[in-house]
Legacy VTK file of the C-alpha trace (Angstrom):
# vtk DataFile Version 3.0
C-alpha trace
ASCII
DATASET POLYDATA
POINTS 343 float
0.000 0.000 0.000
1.633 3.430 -1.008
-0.745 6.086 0.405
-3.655 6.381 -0.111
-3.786 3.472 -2.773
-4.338 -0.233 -2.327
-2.661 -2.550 -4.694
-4.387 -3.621 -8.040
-6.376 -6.709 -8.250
-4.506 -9.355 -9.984
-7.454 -9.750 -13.103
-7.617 -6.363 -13.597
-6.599 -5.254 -16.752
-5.944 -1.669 -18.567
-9.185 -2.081 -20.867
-11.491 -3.598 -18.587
-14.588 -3.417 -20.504
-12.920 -4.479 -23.568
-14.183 -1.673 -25.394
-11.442 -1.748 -28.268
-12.061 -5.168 -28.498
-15.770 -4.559 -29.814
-14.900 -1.366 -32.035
-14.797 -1.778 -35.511
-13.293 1.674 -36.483
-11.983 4.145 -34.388
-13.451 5.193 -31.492
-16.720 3.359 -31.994
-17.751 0.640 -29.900
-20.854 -1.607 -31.102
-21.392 -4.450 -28.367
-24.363 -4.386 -27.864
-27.213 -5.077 -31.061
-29.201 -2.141 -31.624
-26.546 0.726 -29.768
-22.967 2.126 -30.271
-20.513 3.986 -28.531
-19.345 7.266 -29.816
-16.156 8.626 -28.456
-16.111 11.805 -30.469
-13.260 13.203 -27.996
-10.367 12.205 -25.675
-10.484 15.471 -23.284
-12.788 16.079 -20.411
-13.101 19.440 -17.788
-12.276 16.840 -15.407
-10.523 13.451 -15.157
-12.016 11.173 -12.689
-9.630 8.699 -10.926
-12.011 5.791 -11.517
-12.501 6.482 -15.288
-13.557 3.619 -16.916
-11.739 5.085 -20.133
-8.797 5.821 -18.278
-6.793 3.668 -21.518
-7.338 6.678 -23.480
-8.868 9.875 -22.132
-6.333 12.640 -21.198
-2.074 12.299 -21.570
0.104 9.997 -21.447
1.430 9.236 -18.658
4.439 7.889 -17.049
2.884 4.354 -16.545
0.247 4.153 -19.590
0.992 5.142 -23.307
-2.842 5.954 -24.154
-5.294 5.388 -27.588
-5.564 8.969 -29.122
-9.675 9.297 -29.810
-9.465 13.241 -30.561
-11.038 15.076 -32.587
-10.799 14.210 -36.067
-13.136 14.645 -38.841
-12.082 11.806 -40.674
-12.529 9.512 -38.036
-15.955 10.570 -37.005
-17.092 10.142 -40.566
-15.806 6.409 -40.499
-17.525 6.008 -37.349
-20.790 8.118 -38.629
-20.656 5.554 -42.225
-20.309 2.728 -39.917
-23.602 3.213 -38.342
-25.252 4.039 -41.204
-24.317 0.587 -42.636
-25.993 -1.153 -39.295
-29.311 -0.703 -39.823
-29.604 -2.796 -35.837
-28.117 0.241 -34.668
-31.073 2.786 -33.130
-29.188 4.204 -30.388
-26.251 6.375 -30.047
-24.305 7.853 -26.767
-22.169 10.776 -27.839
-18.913 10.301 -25.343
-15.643 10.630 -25.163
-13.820 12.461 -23.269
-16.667 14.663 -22.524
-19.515 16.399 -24.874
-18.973 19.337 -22.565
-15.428 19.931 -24.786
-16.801 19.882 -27.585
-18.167 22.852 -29.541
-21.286 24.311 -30.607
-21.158 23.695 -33.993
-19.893 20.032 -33.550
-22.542 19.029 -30.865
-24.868 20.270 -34.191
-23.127 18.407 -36.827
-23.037 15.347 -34.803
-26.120 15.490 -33.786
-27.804 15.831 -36.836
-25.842 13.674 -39.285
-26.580 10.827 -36.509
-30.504 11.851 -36.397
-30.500 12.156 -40.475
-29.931 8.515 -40.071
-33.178 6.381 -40.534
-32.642 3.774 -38.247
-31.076 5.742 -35.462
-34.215 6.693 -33.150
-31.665 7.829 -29.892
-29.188 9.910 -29.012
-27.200 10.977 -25.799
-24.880 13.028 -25.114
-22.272 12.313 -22.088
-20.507 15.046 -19.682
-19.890 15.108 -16.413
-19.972 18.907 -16.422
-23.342 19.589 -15.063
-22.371 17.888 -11.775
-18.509 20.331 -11.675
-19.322 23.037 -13.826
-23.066 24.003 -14.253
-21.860 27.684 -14.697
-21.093 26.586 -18.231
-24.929 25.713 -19.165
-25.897 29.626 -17.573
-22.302 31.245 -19.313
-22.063 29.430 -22.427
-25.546 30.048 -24.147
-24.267 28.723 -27.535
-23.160 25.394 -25.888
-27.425 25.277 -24.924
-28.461 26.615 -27.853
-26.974 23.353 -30.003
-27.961 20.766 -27.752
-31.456 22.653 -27.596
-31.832 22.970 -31.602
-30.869 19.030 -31.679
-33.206 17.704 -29.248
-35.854 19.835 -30.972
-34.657 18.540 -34.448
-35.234 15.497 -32.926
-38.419 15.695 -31.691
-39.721 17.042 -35.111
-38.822 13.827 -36.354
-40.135 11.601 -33.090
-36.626 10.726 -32.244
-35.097 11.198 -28.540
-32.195 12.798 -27.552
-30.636 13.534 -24.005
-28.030 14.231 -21.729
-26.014 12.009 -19.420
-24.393 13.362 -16.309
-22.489 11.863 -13.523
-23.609 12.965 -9.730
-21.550 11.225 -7.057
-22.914 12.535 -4.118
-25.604 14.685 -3.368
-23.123 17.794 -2.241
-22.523 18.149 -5.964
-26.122 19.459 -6.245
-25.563 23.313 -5.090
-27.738 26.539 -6.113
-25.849 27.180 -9.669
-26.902 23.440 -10.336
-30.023 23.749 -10.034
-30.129 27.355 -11.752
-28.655 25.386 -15.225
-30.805 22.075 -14.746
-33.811 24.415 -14.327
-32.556 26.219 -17.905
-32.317 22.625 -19.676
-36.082 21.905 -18.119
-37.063 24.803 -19.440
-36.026 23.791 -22.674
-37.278 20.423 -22.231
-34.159 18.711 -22.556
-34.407 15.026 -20.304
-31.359 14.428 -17.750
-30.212 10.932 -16.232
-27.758 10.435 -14.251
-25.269 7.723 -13.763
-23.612 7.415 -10.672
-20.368 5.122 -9.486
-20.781 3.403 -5.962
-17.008 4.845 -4.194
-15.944 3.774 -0.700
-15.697 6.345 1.682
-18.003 8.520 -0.762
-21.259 7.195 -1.274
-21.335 3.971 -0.108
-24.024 4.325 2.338
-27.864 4.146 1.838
-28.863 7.435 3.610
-26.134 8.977 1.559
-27.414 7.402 -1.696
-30.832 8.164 -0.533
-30.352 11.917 -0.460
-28.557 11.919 -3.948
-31.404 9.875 -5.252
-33.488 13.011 -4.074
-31.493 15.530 -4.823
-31.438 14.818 -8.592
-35.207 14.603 -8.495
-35.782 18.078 -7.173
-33.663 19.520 -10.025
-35.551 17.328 -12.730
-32.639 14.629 -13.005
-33.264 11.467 -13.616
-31.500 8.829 -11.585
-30.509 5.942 -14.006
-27.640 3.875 -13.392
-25.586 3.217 -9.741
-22.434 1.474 -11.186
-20.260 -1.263 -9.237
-17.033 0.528 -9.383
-15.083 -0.766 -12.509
-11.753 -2.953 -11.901
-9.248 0.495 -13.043
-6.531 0.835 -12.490
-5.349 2.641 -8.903
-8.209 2.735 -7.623
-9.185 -0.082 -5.375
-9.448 2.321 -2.303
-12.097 3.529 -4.095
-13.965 0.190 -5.078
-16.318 -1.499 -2.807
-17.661 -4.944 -3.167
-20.310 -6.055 -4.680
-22.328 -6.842 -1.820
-22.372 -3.406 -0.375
-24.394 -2.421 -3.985
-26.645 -5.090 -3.382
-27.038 -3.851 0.544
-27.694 -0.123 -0.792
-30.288 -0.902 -3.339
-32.112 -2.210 -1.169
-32.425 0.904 1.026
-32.911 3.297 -2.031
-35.880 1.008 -3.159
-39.091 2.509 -1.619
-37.322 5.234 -0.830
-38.940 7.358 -4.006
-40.823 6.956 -6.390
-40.432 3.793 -8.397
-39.381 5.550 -12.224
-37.057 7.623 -9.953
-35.288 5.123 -8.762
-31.761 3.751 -10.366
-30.945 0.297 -11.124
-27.666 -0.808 -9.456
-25.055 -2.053 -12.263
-22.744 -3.825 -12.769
-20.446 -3.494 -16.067
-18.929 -6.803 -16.847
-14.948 -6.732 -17.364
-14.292 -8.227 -20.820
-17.257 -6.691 -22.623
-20.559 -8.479 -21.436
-22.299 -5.135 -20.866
-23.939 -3.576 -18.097
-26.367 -6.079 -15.918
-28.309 -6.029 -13.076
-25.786 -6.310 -10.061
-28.362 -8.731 -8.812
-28.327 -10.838 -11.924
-25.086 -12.631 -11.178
-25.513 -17.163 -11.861
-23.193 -17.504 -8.643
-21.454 -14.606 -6.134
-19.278 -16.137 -3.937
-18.786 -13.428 -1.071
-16.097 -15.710 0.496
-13.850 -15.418 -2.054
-15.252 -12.027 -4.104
-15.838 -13.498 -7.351
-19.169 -12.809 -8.990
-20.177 -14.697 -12.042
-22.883 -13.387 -15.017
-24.106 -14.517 -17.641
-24.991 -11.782 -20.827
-26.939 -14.065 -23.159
-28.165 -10.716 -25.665
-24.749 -10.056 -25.774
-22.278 -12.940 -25.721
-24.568 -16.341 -25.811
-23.295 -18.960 -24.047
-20.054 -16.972 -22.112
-19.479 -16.191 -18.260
-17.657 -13.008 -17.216
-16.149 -12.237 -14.000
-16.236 -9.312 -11.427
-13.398 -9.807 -8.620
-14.335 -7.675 -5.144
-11.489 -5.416 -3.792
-9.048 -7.500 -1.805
-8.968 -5.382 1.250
-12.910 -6.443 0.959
-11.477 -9.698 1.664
-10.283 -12.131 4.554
-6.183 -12.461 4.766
-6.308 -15.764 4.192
-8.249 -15.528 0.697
-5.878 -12.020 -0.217
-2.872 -14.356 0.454
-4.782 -16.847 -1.877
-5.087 -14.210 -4.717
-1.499 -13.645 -4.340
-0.412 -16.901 -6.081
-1.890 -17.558 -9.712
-2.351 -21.556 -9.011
-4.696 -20.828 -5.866
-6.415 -17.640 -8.292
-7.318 -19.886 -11.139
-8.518 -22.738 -8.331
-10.924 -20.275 -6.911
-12.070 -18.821 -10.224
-12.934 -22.697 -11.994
-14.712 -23.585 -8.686
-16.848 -20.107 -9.321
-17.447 -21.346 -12.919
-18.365 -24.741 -12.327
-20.925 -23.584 -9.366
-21.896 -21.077 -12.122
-22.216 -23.773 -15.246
-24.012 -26.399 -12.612
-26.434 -23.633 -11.427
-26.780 -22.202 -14.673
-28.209 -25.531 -16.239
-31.011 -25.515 -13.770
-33.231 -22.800 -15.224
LINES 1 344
343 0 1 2 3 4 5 6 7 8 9 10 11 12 13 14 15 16 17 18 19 20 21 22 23 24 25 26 27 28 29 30 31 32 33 34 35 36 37 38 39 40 41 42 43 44 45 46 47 48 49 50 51 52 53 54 55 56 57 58 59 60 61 62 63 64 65 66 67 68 69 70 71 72 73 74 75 76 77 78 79 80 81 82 83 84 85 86 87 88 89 90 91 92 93 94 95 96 97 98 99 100 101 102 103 104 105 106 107 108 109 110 111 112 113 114 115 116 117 118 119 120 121 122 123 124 125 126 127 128 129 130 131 132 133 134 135 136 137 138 139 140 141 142 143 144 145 146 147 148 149 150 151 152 153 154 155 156 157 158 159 160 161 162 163 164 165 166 167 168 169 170 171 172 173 174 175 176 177 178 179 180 181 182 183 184 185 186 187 188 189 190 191 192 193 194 195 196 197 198 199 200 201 202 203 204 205 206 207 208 209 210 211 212 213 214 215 216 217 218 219 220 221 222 223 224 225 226 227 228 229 230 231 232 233 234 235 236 237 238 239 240 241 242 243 244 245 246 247 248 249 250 251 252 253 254 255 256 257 258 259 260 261 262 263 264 265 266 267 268 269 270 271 272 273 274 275 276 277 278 279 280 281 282 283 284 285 286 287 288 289 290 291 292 293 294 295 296 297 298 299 300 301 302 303 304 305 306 307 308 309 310 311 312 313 314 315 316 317 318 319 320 321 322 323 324 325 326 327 328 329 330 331 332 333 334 335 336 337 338 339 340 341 342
């Protein structure tokens, strides 16, 4: 342990989710059937220690030589010819990096060459700058003025399109934020929000509670909670999977039912997001947690590994040697497979 950091689980790996693994060009992932992934940037106003894209949003750095996703017109019309030769694909989330960096007239042009599509029906757009800088939705009324003449482009042709922001914790909710989310209501642009369950942050229900709240008062829409992905540096951060389960169960009944999130988890090695209570076998013991994503990838398991200091001593001095890991993780598989054949 150096600091504040806790050593990385031994499966973890740089591209968890296996996102390159499912793109076909550049900066487009297409995993799932009828939606892709649109990373039309590499930069964000803010880079999150627990980025799931961590591979290739911001610099280099000294330990990780990253993928370069910036902007580049050439690559966004691969990605844009792509989709149009998927006629599966309906949905589209605009990410990166961050929508928030990207300008006026290129939160248009993407938004319309994807909506001039037939079969795309959906768009969002991701940024984490409505929960760390709201002041840009009341400062920077171009910025609102081309997601606003998109959404209403889309409406006009009975497509959806809509913004997805990350709130943490329900401090991030001040007066200025709900000043800009009241200016996007106004304009009748939909919200959701996508938090990431963090120890020590909001890993408590009356915590989660109040953030569950707090974006309802200022017309967000609580989505996703997210089991913290396997990144690396960050297992201080990462709780186990358990402690989701624990939560949800609090926030449930707490609100209203559409206003409540569905706790996640996103499977390492691309089987998508699924219900953290979806798992074919959890072993708590030794923190392996075994799903099956049959829409996705019929007929494969994928694993999510609990923090190790989540864990006894004895099973963190198992992890340590890779004979005793694979033992526990065929034992998970097997009780997976044998349970698996019973529905």
């Amino acid at each position: 342990m150096g600091g504040s950091l806790l050593e990385d689980h031994p499966c973890l790996n740089l591209d968890s989710l296996n996102e390159q693994g499912d793109s076909p060009t550049v900066g487009l992932t297409h995993r799932y059937q009828d939606k892709a992934l649109f990373l039309a940037t590499d930069t964000c106003p803010v880079y999150c220690r627990f980025c799931t894209r961590s591979y290739a949003v911001g610099s280099d750095t000294e330990q990780v030589a990253k993928v370069a996703f910036r902007v580049n017109y050439d690559r966004w019309r691969a990605a844009f010819a792509y989709v149009t030769s998927r006629e599966e694909i309906e949905d589209i989330v605009v990410s990166g990096g961050d929508a928030y960096n990207l300008r006026p007239s290129q939160i248009e042009a993407i938004g319309r060459t994807l909506l001039e599509i037939p079969h795309v029906r959906r768009i969002r757009f991701a940024t984490k700058g409505l929960a760390i800088m709201p002041q840009k939705i009341l400062s920077d009324p171009a910025w609102v003025d081309a997601v606003t003449t998109v959404s209403e482009y889309a409406r006009s042709q009975h497509k959806d399109v809509a913004i997805h922001t990350h709130f943490n914790h329900p401090a991030e909710a001040t007066w200025i934020t709900a000043r800009a989310l009241g200016e996007l209501h106004e304009r009748g642009i939909v919200v959701r929000n996508q938090a990431v369950l963090q120890r020590g942050v909001n890993d408590d229900p009356l915590t989660m509670i109040r953030l569950v709240r707090r974006l309802g008062y200022i017309n967000v829409h609580p989505y996703y909670v997210y089991a913290c992905d396997m990144v690396n540096g960050v297992e201080d951060l990462r709780t186990n999977l358990s402690t989701a389960l624990r939560i949800e169960k609090y926030v449930r009944g707490s609100t209203a039912g559409f206003n409540t999130p569905t706790f996640v988890c996103d499977l390492p090695g691309g089987g998508g997001k699924r219900d953290a209570h979806s798992y074919e076998y959890y072993n708590q013991d030794t923190g392996i947690a075994v799903y099956a994503a049959p829409s996705v990838r019929n007929g494969e398991f994928f694993l999510y590994f609990d923090p190790l200091h989540s864990l006894s001593k004895d099973v963190r001095d198992r992890w340590k040697h890779p004979q005793e890991r694979d033992i526990m993780i065929d034992e998970a598989l097997a009780e997976a497979a044998a349970r698996s054949s019973d529905l």
